[in-house]
C-alpha angles and dihedrals in degrees: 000000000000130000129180147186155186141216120190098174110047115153128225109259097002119107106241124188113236107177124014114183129170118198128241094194143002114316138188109197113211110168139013117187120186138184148165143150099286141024146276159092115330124193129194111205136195117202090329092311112112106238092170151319144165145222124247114205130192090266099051107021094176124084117206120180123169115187108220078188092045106209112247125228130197124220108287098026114142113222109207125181106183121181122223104207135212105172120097120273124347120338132191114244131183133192136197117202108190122183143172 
C-alpha cells in the first residue's frame, strides 16, 4: 500500500498538511519518505497524536525514515504528514506514505 501527495503552496513558519490518508483496513506503516524544495520539520501523525517525524536541512532535503518496528493502524485511522517550513515565500513539498 502506498499513498502520496503534493503541496505546491506551503508557507514559511506555518504548519501545512502535506498527505492525509485514512485506512480502509489494517495497516502497518513502514517508510515515509519526504521531500520539497526547501527545508524543514515533518510530522507523521496518528489520529492527532505525533508517531514520528524528521527534519530535512539545506544539505539533505529528503527525509527518508524506514520503521524496523512498522507502526500499526486500525480501520478508519487517518494518517496525516504535515511540513513545518523555514525557507522564504511559498515552497513545493511531496510526501510518500508506504505500508504494508
Amino acid at each position: 500500500v502506498c499513498s502520496s501527495d503534493l503541496n505546491d503552496s506551503v508557507s514559511s513558519g506555518i504548519e501545512t498538511t502535506i498527505l492525509s490518508y485514512t485506512t480502509v483496513g489494517a495497516l502497518r506503516i513502514a517508510q515515509v519518505v519526504a521531500w520539497g524544495t526547501y527545508d524543514g520539520e515533518f510530522l507523521i501523525r496518528q489520529n492527532g497524536t505525533i508517531v514520528g517525524g524528521g527534519r530535512t536541512s539545506g544539505a539533505d532535503r529528503t527525509l527518508n525514515v524506514t520503521y524496523a518496528a512498522t507502526i500499526p493502524t486500525s480501520l478508519g485511522d487517518v494518517i496525516t504528514v504535515t511540513i513545518l517550513e523555514y525557507g522564504p515565500g511559498l515552497q513545493q513539498f511531496r510526501c510518500n506514505l508506504i505500508g504494508e
